[in-house]
Backbone as CSV, one residue per row, in Angstrom:
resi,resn,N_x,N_y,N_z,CA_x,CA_y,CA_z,C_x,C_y,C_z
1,UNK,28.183,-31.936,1.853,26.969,-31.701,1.089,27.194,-32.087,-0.365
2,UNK,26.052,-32.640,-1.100,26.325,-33.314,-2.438,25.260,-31.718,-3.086
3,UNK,25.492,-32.455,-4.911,24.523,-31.403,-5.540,23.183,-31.827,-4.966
4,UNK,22.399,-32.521,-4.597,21.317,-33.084,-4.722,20.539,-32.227,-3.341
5,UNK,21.441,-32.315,-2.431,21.396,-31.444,-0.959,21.224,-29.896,-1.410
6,UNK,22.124,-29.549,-1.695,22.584,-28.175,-2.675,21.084,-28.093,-3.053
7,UNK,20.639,-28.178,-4.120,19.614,-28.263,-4.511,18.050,-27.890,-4.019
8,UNK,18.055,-29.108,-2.740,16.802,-29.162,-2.292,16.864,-28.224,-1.014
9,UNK,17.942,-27.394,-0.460,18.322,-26.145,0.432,17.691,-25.104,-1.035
10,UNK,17.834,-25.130,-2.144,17.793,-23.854,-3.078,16.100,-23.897,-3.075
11,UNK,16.089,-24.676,-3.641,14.391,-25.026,-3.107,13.596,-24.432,-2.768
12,UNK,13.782,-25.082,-1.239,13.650,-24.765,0.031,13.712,-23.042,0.466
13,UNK,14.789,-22.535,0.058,14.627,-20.946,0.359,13.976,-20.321,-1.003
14,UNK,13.477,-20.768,-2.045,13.066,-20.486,-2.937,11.455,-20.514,-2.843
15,UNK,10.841,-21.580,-2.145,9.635,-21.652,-2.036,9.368,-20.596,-0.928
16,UNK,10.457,-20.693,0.266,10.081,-19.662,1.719,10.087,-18.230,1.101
17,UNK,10.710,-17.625,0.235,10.489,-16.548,-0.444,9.300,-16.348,-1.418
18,UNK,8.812,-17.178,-1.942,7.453,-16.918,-2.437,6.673,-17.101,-1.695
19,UNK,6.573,-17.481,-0.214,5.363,-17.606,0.649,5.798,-16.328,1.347
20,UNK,6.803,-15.876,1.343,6.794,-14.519,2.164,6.329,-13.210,1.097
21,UNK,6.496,-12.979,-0.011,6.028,-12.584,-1.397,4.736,-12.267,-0.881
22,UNK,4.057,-13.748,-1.177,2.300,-13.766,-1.252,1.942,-13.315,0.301
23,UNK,2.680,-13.396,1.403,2.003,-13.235,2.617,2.073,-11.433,2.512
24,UNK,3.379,-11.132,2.201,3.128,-9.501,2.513,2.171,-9.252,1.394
25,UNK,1.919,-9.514,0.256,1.308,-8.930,-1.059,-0.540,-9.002,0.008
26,UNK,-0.867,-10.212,0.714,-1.990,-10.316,1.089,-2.064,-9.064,2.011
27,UNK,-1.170,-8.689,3.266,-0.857,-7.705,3.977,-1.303,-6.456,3.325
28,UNK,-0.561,-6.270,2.242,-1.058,-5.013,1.646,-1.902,-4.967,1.221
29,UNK,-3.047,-6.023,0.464,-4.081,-5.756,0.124,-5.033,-5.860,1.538
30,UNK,-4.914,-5.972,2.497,-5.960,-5.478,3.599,-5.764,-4.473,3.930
31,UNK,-4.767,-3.707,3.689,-4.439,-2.269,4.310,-5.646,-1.052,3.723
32,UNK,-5.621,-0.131,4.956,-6.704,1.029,4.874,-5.981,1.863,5.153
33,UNK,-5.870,3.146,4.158,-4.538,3.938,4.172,-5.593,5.387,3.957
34,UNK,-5.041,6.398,4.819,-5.724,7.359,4.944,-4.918,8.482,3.745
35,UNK,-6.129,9.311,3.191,-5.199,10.220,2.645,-5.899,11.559,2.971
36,UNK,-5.472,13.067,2.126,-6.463,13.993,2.397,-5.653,15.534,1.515
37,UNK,-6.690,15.816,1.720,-6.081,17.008,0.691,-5.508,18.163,1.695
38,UNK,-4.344,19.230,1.409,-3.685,20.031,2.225,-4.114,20.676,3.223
39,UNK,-5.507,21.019,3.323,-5.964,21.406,4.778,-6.944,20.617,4.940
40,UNK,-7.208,19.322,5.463,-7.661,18.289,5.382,-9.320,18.573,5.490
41,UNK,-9.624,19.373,4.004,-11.054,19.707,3.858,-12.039,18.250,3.332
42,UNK,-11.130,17.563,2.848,-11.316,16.336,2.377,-10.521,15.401,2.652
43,UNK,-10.902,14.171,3.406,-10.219,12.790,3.585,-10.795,11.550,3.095
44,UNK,-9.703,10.624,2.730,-10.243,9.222,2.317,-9.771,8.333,2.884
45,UNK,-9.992,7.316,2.562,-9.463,5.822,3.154,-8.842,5.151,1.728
46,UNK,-8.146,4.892,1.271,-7.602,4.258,0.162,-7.425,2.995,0.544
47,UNK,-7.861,1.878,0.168,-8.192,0.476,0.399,-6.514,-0.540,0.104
48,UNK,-5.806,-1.203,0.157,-4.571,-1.902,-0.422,-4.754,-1.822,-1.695
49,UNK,-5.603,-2.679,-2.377,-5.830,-2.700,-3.448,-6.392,-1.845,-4.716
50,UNK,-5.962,-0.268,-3.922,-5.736,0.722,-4.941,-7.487,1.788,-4.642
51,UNK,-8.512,0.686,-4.602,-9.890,1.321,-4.299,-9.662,2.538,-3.499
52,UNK,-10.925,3.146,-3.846,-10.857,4.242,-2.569,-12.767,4.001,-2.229
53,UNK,-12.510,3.356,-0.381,-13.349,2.808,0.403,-14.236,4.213,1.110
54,UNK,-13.859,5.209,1.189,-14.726,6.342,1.729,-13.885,7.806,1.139
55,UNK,-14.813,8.543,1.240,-14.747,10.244,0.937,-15.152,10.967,1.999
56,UNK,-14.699,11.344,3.060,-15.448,12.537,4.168,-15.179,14.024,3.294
57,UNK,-16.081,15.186,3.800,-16.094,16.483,3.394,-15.995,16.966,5.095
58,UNK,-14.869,18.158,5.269,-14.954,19.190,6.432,-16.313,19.643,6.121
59,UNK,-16.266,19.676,7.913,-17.739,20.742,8.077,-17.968,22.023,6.861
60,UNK,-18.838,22.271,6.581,-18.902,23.421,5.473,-18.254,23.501,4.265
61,UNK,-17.923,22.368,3.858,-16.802,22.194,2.434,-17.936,22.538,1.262
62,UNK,-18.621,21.549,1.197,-19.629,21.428,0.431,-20.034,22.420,-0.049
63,UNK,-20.643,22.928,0.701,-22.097,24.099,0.962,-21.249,25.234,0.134
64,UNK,-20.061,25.615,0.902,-18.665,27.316,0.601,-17.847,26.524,-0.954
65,UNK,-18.157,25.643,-1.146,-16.900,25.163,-2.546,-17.464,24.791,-3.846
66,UNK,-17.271,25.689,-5.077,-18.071,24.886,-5.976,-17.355,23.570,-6.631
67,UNK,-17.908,23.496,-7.885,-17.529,21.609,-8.162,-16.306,21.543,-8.808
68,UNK,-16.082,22.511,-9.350,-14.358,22.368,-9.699,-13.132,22.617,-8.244
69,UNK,-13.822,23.044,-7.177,-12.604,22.990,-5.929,-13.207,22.218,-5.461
70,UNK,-14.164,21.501,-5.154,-14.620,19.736,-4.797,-13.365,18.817,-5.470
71,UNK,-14.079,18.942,-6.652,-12.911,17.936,-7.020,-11.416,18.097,-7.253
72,UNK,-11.420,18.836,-7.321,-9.923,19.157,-6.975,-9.180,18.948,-5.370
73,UNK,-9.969,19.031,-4.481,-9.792,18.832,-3.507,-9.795,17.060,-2.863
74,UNK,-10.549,16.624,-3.818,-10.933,14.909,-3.772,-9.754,14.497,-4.632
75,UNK,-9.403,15.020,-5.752,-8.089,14.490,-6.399,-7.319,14.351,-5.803
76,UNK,-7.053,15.518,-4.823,-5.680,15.978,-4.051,-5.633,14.920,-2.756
77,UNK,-6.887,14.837,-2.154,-7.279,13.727,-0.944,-6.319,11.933,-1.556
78,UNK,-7.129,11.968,-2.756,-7.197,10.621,-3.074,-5.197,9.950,-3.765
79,UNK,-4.976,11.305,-4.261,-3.490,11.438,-4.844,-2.165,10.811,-3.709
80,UNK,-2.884,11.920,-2.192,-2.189,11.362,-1.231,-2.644,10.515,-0.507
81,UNK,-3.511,9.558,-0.338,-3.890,8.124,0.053,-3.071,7.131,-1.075
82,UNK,-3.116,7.832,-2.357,-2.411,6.298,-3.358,-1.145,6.638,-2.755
83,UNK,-0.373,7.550,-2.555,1.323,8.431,-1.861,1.136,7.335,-1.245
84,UNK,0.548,7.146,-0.097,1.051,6.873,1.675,0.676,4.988,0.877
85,UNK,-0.348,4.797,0.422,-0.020,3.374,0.196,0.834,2.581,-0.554
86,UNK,1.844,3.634,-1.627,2.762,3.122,-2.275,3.995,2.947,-1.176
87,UNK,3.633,3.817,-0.339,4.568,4.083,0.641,4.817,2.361,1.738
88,UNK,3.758,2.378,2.158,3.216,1.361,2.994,3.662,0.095,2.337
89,UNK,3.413,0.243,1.230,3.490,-1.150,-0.119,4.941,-1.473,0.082
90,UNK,5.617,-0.218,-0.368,7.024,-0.191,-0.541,8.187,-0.427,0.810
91,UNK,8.071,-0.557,1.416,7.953,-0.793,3.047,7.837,-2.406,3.252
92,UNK,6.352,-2.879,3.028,6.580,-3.846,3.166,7.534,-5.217,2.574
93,UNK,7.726,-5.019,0.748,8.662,-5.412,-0.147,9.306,-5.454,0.560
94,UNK,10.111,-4.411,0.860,11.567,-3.837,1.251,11.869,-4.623,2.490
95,UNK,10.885,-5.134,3.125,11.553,-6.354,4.458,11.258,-7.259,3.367
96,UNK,10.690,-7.834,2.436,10.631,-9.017,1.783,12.157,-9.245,1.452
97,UNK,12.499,-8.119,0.616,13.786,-8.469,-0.138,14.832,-8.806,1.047
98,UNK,14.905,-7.588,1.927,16.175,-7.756,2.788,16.031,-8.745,3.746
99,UNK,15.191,-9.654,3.638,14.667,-11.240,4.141,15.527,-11.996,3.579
100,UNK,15.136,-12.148,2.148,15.723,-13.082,1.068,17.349,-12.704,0.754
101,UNK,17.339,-11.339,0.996,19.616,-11.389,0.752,19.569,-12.056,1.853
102,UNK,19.122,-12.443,3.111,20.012,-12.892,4.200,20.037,-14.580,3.987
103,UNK,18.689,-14.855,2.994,18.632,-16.462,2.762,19.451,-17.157,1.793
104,UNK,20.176,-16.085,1.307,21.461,-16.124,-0.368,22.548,-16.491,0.448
């Protein structure tokens, strides 16, 4: 092998690592990640891209809770949907990288 070979192999695993990058980064932004507050009086859907795509209320939440344990309860929902998608996020990286040590 010359430098020139050398080279266009570095490349080569250099570009396959930024297409694996952008493919999981796309992955995670389609993801729908559930979250919910401790007695799941409230659940969401937290979108990849950080949004939050729906709010459900348990039967009778509403009606029995005033607006400071609403939202507190929607904080707490929405706190652990961003949890589980950093989670999910972090997960997916984590095969990115241990992809790329094996291409070094």
């Amino acid at each position: 092998m010359n430098a020139e070979t050398d080279a266009a192999e570095l490349l080569d695993r250099v570009r396959a690592q930024r297409e694996a990058v952008l493919l999981a980064q796309r992955e995670v932004e389609a993801l729908r990640v559930p979250g919910s507050s401790p007695y799941h009086e409230v659940t969401v859907t937290v979108l990849g891209t950080g949004e939050v795509a729906e709010v459900e209320f348990g039967p009778g939440v509403v009606e029995s809770a005033d607006a400071i344990t609403l939202g507190s309860l929607v904080r707490s929902a929405v706190n652990d949907g961003v949890r589980q998608l950093k989670e999910a996020s972090r997960q997916r990286f984590q095969e990115v990288l241990d992809a790329s040590r094996q291409l070094l």
